[in-house]
Gaussian input, Z-matrix of N, CA and C with variables (Angstrom, degrees):
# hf/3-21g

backbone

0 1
 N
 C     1     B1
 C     2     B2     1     A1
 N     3     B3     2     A2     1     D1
 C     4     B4     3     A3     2     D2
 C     5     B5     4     A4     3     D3
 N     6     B6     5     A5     4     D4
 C     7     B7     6     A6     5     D5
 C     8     B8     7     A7     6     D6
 N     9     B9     8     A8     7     D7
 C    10    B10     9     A9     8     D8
 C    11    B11    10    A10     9     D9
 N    12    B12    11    A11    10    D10
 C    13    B13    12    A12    11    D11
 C    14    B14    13    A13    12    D12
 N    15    B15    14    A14    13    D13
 C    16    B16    15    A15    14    D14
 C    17    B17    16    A16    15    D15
 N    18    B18    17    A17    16    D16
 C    19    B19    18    A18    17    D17
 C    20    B20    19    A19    18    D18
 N    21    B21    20    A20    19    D19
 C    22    B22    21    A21    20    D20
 C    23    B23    22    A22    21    D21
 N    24    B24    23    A23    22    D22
 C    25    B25    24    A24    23    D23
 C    26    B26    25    A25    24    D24
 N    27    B27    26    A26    25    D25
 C    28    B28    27    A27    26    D26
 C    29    B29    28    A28    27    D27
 N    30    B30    29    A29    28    D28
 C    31    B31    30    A30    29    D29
 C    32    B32    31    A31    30    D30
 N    33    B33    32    A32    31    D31
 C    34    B34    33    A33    32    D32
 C    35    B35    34    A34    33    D33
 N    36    B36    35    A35    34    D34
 C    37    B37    36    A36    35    D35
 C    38    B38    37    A37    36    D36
 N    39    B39    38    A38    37    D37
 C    40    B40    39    A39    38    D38
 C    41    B41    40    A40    39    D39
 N    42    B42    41    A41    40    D40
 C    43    B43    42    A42    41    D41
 C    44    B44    43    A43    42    D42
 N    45    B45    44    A44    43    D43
 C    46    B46    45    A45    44    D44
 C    47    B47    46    A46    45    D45
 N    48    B48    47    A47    46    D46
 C    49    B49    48    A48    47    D47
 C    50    B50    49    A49    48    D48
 N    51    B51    50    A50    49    D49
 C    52    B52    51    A51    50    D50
 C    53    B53    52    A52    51    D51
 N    54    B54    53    A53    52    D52
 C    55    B55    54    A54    53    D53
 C    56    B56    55    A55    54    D54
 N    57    B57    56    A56    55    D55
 C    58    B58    57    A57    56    D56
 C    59    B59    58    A58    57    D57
 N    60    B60    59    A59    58    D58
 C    61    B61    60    A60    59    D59
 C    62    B62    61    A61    60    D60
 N    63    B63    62    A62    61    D61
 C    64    B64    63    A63    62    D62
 C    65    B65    64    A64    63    D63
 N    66    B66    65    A65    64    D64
 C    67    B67    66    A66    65    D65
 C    68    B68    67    A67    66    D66
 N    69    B69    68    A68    67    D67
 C    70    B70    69    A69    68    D68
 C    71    B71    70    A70    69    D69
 N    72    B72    71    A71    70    D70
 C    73    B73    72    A72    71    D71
 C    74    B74    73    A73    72    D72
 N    75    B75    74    A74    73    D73
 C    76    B76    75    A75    74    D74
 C    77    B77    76    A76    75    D75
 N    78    B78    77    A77    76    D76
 C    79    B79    78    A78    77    D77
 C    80    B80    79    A79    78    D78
 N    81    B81    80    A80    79    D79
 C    82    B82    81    A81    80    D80
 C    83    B83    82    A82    81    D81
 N    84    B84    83    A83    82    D82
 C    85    B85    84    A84    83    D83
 C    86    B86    85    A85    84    D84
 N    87    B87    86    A86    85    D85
 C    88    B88    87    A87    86    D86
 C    89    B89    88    A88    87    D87
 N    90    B90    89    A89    88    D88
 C    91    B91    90    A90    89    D89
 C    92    B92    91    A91    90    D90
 N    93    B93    92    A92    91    D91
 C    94    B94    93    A93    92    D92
 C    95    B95    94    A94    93    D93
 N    96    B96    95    A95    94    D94
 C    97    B97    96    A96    95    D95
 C    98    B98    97    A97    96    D96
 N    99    B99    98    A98    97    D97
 C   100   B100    99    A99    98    D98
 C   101   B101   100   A100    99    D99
 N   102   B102   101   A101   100   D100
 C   103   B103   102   A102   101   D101
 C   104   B104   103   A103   102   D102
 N   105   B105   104   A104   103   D103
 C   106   B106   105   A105   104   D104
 C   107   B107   106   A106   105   D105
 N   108   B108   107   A107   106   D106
 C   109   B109   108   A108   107   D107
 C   110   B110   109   A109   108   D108
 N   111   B111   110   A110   109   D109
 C   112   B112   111   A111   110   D110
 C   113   B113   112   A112   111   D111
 N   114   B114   113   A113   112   D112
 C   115   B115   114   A114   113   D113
 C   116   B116   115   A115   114   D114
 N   117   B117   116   A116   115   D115
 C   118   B118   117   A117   116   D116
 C   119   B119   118   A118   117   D117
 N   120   B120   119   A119   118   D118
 C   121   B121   120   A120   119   D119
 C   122   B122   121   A121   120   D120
 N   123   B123   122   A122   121   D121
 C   124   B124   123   A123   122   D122
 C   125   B125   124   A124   123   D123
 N   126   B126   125   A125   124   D124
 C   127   B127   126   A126   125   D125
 C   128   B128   127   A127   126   D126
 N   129   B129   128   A128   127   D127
 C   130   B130   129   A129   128   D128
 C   131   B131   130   A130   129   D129
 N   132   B132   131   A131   130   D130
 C   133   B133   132   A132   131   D131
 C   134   B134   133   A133   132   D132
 N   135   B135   134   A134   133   D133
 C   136   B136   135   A135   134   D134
 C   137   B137   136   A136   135   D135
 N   138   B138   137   A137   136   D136
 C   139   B139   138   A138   137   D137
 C   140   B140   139   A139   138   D138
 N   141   B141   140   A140   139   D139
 C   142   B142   141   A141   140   D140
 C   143   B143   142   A142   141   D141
 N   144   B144   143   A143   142   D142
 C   145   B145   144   A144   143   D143
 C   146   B146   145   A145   144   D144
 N   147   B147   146   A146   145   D145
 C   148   B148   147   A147   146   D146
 C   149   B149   148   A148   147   D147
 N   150   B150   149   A149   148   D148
 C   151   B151   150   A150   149   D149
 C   152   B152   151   A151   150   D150
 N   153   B153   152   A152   151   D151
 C   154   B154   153   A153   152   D152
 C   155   B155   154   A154   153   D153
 N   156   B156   155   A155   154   D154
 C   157   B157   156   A156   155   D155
 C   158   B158   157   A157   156   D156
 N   159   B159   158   A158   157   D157
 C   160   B160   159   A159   158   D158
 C   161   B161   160   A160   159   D159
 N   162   B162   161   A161   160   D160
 C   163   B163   162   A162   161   D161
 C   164   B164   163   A163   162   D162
 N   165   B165   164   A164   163   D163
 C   166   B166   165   A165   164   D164
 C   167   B167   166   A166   165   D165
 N   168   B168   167   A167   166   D166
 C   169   B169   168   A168   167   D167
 C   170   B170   169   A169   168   D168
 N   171   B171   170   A170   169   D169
 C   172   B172   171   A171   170   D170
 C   173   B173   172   A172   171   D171
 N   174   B174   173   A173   172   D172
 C   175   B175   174   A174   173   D173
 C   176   B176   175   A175   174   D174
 N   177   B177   176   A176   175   D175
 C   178   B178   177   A177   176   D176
 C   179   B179   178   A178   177   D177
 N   180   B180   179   A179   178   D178
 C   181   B181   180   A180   179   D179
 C   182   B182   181   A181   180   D180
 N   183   B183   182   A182   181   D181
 C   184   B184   183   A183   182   D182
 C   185   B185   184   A184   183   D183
 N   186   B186   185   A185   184   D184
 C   187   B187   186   A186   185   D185
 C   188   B188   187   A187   186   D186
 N   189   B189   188   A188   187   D187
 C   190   B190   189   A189   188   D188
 C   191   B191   190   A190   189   D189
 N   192   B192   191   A191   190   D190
 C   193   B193   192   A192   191   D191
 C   194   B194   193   A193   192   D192
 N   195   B195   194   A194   193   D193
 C   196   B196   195   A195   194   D194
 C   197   B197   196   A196   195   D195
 N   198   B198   197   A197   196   D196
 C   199   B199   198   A198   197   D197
 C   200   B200   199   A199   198   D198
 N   201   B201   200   A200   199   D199
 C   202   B202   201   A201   200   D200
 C   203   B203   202   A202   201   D201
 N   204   B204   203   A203   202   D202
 C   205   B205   204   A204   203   D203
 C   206   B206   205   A205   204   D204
 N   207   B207   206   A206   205   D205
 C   208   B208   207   A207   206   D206
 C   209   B209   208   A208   207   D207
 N   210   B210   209   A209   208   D208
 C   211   B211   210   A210   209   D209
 C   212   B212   211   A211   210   D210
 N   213   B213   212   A212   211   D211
 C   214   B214   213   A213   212   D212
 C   215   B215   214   A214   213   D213
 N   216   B216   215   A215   214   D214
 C   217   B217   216   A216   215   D215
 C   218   B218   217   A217   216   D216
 N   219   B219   218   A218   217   D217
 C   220   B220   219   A219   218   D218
 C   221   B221   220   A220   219   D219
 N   222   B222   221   A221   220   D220
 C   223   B223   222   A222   221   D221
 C   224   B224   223   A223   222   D222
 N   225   B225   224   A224   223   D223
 C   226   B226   225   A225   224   D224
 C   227   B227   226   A226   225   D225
 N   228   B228   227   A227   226   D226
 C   229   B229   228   A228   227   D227
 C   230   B230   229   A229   228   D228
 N   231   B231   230   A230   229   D229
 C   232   B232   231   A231   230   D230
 C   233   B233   232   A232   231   D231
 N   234   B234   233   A233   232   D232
 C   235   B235   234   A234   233   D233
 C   236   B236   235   A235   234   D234
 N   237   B237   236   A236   235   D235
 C   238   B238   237   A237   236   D236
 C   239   B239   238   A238   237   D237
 N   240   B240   239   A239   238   D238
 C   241   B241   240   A240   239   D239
 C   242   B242   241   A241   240   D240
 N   243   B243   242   A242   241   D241
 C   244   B244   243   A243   242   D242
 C   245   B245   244   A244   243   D243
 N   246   B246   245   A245   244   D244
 C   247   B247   246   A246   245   D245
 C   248   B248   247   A247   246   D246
 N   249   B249   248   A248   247   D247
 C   250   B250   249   A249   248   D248
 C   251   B251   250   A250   249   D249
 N   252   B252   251   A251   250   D250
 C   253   B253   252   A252   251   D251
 C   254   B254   253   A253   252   D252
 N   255   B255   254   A254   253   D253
 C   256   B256   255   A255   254   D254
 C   257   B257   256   A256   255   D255
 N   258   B258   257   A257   256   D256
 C   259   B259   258   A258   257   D257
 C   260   B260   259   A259   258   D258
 N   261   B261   260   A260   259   D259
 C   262   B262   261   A261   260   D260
 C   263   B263   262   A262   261   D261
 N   264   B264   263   A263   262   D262
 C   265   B265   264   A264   263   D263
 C   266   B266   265   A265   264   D264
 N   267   B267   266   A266   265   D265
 C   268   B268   267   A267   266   D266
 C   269   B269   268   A268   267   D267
 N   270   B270   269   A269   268   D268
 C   271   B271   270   A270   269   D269
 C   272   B272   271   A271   270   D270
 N   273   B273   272   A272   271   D271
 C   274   B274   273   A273   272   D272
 C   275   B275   274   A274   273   D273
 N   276   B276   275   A275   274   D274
 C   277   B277   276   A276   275   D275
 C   278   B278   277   A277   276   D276
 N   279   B279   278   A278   277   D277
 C   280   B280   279   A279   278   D278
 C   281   B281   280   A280   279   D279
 N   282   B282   281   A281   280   D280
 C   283   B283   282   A282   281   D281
 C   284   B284   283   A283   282   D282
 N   285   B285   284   A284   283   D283
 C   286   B286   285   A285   284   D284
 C   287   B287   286   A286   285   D285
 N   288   B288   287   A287   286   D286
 C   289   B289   288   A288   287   D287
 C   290   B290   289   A289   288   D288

   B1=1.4541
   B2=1.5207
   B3=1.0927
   B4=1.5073
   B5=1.9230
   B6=0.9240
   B7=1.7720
   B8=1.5768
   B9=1.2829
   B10=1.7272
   B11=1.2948
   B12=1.4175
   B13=1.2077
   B14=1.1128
   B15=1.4018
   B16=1.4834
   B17=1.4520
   B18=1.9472
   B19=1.1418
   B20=1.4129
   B21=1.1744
   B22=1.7305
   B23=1.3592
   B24=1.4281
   B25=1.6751
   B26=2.0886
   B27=1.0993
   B28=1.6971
   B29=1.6473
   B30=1.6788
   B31=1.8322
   B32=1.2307
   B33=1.3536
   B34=1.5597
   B35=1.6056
   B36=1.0714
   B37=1.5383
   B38=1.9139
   B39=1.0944
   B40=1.7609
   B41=1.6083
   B42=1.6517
   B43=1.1330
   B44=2.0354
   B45=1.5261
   B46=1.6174
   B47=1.8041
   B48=1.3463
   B49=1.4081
   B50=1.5780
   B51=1.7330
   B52=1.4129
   B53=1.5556
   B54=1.2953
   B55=1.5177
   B56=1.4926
   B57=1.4007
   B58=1.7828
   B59=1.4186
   B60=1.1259
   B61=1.5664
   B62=1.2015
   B63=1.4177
   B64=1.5524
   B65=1.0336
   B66=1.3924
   B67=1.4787
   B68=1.7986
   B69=1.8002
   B70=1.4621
   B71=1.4031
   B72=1.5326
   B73=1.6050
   B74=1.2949
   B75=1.5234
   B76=1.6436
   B77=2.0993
   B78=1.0505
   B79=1.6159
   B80=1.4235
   B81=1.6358
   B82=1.6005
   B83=1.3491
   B84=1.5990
   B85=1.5557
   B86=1.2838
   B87=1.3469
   B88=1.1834
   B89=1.5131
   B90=1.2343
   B91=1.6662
   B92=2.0997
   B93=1.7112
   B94=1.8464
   B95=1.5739
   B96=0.9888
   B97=1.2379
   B98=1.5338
   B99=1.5706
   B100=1.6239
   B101=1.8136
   B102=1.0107
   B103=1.2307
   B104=1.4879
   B105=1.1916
   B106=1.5404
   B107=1.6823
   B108=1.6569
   B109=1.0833
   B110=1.6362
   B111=1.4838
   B112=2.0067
   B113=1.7371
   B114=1.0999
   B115=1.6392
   B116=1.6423
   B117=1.3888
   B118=1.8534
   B119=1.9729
   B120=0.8035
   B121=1.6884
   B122=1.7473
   B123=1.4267
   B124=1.3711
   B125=1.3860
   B126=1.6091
   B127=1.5026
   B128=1.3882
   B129=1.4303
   B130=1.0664
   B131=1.9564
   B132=1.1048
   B133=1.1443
   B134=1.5657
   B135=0.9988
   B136=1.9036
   B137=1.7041
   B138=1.9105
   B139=1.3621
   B140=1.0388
   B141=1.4250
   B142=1.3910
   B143=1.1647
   B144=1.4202
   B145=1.2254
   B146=1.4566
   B147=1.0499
   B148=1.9918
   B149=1.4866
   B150=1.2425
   B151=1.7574
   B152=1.5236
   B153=1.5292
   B154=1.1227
   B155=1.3478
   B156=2.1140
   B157=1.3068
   B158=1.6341
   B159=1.5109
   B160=1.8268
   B161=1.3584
   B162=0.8107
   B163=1.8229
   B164=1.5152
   B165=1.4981
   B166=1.3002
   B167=1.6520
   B168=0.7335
   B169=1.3869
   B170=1.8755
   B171=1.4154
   B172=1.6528
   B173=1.7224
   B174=1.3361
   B175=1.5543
   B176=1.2281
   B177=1.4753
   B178=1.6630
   B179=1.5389
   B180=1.6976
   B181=1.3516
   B182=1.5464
   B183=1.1045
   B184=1.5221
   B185=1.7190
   B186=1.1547
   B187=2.0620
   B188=2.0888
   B189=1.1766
   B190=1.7122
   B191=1.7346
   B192=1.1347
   B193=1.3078
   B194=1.8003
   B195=1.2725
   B196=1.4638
   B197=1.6695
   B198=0.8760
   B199=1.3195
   B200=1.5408
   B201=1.5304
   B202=1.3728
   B203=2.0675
   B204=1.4274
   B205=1.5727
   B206=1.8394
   B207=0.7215
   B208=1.8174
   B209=1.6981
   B210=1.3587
   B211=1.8529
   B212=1.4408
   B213=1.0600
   B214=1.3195
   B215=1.2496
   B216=1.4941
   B217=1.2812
   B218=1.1928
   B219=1.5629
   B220=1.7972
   B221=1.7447
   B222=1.1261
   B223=1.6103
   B224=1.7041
   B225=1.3793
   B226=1.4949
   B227=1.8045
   B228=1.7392
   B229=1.5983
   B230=1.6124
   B231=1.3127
   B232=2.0447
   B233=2.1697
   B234=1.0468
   B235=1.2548
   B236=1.6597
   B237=0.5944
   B238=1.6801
   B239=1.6179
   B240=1.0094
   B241=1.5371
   B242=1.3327
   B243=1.5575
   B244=1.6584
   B245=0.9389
   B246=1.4929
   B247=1.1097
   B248=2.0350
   B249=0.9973
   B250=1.9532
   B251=1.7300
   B252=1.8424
   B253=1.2249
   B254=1.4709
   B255=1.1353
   B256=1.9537
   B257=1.6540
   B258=0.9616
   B259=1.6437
   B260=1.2853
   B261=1.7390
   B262=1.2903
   B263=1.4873
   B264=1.9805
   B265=1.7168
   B266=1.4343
   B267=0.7501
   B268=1.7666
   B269=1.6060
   B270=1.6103
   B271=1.0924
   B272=1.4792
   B273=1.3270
   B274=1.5803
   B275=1.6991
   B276=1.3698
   B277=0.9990
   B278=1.2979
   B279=1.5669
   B280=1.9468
   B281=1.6290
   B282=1.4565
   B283=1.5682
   B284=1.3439
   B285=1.2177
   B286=1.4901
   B287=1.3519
   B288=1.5808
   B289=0.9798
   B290=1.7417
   A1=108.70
   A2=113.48
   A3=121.89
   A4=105.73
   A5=129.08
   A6=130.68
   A7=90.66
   A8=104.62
   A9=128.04
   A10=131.02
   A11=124.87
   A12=148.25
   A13=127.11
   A14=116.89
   A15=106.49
   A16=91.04
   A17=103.90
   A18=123.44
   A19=124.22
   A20=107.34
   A21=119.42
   A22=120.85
   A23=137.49
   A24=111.36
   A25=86.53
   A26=122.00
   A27=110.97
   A28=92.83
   A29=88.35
   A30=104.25
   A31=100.71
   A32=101.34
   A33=112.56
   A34=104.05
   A35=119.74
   A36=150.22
   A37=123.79
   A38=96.92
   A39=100.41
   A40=121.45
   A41=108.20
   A42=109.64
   A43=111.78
   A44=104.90
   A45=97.97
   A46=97.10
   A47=97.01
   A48=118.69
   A49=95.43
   A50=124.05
   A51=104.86
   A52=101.31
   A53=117.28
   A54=113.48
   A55=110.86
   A56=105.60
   A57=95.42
   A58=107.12
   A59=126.38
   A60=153.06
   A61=113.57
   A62=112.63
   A63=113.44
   A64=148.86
   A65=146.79
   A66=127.54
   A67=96.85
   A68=107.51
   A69=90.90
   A70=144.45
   A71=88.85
   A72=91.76
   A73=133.50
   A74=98.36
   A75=124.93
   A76=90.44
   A77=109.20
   A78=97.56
   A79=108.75
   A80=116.68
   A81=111.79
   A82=124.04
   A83=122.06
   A84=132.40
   A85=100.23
   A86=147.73
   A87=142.27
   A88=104.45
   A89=126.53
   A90=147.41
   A91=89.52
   A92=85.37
   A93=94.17
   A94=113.74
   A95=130.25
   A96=105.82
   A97=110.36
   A98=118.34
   A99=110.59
   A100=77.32
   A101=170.62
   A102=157.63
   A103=100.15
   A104=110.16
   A105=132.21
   A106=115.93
   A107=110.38
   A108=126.26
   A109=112.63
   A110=106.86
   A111=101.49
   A112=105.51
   A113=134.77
   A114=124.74
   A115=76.29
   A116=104.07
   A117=134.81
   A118=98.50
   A119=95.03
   A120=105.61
   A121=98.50
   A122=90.75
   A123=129.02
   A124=116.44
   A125=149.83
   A126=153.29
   A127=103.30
   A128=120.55
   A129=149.50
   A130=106.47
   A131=115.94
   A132=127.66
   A133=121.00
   A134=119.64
   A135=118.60
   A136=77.38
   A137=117.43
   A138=94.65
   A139=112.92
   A140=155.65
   A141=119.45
   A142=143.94
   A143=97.13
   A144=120.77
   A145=141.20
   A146=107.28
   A147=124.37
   A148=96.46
   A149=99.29
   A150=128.86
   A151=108.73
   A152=114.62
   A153=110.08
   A154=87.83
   A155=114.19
   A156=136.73
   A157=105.67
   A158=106.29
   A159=103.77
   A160=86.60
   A161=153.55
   A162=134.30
   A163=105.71
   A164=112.37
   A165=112.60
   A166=114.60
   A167=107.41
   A168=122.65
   A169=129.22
   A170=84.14
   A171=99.85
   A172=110.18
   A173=100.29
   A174=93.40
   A175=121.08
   A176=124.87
   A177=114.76
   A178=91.39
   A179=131.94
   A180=98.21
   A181=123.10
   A182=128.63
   A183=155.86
   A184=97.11
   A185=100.96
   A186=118.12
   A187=92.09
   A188=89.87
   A189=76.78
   A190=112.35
   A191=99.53
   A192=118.53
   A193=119.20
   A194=100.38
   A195=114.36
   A196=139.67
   A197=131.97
   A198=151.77
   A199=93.11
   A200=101.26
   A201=117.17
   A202=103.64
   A203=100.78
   A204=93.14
   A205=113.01
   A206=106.48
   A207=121.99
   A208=101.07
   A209=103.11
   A210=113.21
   A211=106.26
   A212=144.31
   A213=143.08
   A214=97.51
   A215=150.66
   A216=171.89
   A217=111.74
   A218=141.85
   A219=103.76
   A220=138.90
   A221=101.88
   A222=111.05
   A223=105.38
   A224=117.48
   A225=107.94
   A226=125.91
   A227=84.07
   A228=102.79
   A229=118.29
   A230=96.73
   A231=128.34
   A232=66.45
   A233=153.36
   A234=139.11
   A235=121.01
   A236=124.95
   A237=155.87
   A238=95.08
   A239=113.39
   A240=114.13
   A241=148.36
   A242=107.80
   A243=124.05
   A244=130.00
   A245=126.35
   A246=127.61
   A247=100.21
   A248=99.87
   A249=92.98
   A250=89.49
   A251=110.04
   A252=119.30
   A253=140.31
   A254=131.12
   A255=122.68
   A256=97.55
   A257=99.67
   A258=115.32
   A259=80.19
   A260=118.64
   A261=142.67
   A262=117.32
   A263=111.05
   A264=124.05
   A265=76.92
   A266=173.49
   A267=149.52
   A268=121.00
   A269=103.83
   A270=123.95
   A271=115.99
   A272=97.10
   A273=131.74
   A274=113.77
   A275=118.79
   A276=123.96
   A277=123.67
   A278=122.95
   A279=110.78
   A280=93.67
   A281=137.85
   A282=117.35
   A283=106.52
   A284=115.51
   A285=103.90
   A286=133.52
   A287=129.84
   A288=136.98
   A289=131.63
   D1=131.91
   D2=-170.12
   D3=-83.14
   D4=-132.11
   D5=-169.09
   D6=-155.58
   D7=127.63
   D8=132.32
   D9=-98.56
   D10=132.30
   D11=156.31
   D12=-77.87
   D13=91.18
   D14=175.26
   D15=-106.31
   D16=143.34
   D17=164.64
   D18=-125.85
   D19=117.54
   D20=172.70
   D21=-80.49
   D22=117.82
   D23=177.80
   D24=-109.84
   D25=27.61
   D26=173.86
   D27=-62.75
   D28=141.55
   D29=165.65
   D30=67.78
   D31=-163.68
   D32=-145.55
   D33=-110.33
   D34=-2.02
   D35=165.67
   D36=-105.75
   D37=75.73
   D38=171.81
   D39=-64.19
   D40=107.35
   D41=-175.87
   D42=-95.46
   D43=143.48
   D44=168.99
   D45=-134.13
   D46=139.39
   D47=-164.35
   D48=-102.74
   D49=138.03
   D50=164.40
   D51=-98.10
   D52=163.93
   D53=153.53
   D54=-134.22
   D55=121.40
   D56=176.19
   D57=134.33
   D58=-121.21
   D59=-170.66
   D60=-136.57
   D61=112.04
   D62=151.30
   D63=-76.60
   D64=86.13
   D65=-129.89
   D66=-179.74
   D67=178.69
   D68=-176.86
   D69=40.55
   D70=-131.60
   D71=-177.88
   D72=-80.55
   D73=-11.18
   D74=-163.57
   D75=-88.13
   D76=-14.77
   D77=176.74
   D78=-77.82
   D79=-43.74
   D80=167.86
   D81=-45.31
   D82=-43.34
   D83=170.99
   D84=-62.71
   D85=-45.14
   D86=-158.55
   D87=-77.73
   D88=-53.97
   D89=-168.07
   D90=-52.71
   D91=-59.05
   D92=178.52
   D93=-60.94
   D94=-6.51
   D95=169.52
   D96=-125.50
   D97=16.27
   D98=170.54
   D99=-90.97
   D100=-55.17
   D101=-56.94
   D102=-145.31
   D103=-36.08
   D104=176.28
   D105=-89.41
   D106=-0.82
   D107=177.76
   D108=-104.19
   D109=117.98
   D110=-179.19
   D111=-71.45
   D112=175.79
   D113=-169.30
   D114=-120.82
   D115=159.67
   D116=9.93
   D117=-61.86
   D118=136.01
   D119=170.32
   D120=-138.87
   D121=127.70
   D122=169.27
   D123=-81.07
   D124=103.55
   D125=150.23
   D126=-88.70
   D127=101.38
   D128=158.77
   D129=-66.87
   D130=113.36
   D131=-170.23
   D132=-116.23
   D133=32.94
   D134=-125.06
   D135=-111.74
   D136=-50.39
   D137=170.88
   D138=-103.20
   D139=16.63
   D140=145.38
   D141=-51.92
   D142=132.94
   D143=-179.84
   D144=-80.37
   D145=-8.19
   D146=161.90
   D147=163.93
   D148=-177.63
   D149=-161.62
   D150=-141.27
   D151=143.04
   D152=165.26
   D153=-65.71
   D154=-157.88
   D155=153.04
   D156=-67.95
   D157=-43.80
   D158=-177.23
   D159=-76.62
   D160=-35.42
   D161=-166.74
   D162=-65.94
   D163=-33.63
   D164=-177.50
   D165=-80.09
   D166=-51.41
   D167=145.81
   D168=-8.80
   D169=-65.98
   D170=171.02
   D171=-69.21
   D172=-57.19
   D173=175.49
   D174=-61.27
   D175=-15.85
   D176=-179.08
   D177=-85.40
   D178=-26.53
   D179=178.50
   D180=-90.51
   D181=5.99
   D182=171.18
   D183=-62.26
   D184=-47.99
   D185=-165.80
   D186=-88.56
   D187=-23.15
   D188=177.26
   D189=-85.53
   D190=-41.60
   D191=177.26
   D192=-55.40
   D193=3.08
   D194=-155.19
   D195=77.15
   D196=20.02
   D197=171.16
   D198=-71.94
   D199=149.09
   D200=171.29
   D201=-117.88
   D202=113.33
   D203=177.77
   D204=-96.07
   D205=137.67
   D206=-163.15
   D207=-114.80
   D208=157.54
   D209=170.31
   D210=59.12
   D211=-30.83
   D212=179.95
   D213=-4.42
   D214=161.52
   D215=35.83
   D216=52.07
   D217=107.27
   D218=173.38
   D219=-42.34
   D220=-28.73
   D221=179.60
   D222=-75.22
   D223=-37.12
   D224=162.23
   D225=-54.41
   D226=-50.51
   D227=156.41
   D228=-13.59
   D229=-75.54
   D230=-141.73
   D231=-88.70
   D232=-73.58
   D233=-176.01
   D234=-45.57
   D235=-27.58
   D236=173.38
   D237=-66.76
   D238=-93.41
   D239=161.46
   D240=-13.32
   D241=-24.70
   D242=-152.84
   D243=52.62
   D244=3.95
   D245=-166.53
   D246=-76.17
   D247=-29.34
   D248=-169.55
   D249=-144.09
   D250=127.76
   D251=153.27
   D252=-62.03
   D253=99.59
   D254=165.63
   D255=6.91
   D256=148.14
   D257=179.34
   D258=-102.58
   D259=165.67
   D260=150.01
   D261=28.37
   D262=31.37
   D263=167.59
   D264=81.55
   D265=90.11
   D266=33.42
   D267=-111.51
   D268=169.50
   D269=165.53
   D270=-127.47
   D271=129.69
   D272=168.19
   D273=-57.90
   D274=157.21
   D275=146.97
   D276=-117.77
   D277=134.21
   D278=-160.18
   D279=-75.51
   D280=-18.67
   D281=-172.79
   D282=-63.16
   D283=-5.80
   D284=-171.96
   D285=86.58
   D286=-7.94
   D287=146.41
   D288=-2.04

């Protein structure tokens, strides 16, 4: 499954939702459109479905940058964290997504 971007700019808070896989090429589109977003920025995470290591990556610097990431998964969570690396250049999510 490839990645969607949905982007909301309603209100005073612009939210972008992923759906899918983060990974490849879809991390450059993703990076490009938090970038074009002024903060508070909202990453709604609720369906993604795994991460490369660079996908994870991107979102921890999105969250440094000030971004607030939401819905995470716990296992995106516990990756998010540093606490545990992507196995084999990605991470899964166990709901199955």
């Amino acid at each position: 499954m490839t990645l969607q971007i949905v982007v909301r700019d309603a209100g005073h808070e612009p939210v972008i939702e992923l759906h899918g896989w983060l990974r490849g090429p879809e991390i450059g589109e993703f990076q490009d459109a938090c970038s074009h977003r002024t903060l508070p920025l909202r990453i709604d995470l609720e369906n993604l479905s795994g991460a490369s290591a660079d996908g994870i990556l991107a979102l921890r610097e999105q969250r440094a940058r000030g971004a607030v990431l939401t819905g995470a998964s716990p296992y995106i969570e516990l990756l998010l964290s540093g606490r545990q690396k992507p196995a084999a250049g990605e991470a899964g999510n166990p709901k199955g997504h």
